[in-house]
C-alpha positions in Angstrom: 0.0 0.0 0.0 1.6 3.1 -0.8 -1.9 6.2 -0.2 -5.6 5.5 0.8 -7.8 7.6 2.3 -7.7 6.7 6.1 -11.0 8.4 7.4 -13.0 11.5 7.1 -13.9 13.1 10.9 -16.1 16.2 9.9 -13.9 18.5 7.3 -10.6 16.8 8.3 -9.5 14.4 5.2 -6.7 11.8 6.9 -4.4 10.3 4.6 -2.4 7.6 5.1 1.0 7.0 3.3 3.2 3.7 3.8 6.4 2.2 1.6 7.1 4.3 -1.6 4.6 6.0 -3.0 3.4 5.7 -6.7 1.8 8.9 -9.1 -0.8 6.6 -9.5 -1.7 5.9 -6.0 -1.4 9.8 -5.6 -3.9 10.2 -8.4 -6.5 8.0 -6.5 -6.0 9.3 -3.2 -6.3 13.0 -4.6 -9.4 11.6 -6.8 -10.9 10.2 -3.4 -10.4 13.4 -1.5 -11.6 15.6 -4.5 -15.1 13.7 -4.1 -15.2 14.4 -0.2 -14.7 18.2 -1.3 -17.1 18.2 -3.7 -19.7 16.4 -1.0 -18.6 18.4 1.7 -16.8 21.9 0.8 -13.9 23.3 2.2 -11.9 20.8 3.9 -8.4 20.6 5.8 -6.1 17.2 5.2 -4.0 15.4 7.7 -1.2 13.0 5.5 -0.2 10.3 8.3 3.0 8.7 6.7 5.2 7.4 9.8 5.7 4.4 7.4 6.8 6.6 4.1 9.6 5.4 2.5 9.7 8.1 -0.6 8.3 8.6 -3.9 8.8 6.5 -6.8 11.0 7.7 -10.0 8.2 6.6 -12.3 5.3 9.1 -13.2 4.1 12.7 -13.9 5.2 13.7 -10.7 4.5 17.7 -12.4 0.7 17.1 -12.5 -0.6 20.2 -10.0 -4.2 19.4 -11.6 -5.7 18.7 -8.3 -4.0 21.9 -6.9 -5.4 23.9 -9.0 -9.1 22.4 -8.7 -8.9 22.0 -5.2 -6.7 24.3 -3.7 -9.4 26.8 -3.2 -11.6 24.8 -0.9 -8.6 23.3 1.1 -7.8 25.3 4.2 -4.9 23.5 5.7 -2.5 20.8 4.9 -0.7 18.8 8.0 1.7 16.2 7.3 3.1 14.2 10.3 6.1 11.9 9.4 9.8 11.3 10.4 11.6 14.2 10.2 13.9 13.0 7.9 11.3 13.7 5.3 10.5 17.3 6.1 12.4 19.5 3.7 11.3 16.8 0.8 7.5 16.5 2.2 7.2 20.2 2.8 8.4 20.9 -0.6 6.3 18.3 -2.5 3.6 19.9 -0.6 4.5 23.2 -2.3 4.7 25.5 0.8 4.5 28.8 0.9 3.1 28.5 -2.8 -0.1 27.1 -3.0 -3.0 28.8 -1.1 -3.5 26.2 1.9 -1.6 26.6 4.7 0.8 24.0 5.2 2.9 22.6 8.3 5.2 19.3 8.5 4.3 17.9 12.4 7.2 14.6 13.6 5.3 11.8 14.3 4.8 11.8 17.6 2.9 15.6 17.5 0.2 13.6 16.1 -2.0 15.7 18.4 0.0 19.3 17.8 -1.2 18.4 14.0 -4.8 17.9 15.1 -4.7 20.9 16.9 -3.6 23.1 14.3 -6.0 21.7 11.6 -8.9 22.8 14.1 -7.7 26.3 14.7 -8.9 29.0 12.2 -6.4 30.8 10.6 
């Protein structure tokens, strides 16, 4: 398993990420949270991934389509990982550049990311 769509808890999307992650299984995650969005409106996302293990070479890895679709009903972005993958996670999230808010939490601040989802900006 490299993404799935862990749980919905009222506007909070969690996804999970484990082993190396695949543009495909990105696709169908994004695809899956892109339906909550349109069912629910503006959402934040939580990206669990205390088992990532890095993207894989192969794919359109370029593809912002999502961004761009999305973006504007997304209020905040939490990743909670190892913080080896910071710098990397933070930039594949495109902080500071896209229009969510977006913070890297270490995986034990599980709760720190929870908190910050739930605060308005």
């Amino acid at each position: 398993m490299g993404a799935k769509i862990a749980g919905v808890d009222g506007s909070v999307i969690t996804v999970a990420l484990e082993g190396q992650l695949s543009r495909a299984e990105l696709s169908a995650v994004q695809s899956g949270a892109a339906e909550v969005i349109r069912q629910r409106g503006n959402v934040s996302i939580l990206v669990l991934a205390a088992q990532f293990a890095g993207w894989e070479k192969e794919g359109d890895w370029g593809d912002i389509s999502f961004q761009i679709e999305n973006d504007p009903f997304i209020g905040k972005i939490a990743i909670v990982a190892d913080r080896k993958w910071e710098g990397l996670a933070l930039i594949f999230a495109c902080q500071g550049i896209r229009r969510p808010a977006v913070e890297f939490f270490p995986t034990g601040d599980l709760a720190k990311a929870r908190l910050w989802l739930n605060q308005t900006p």
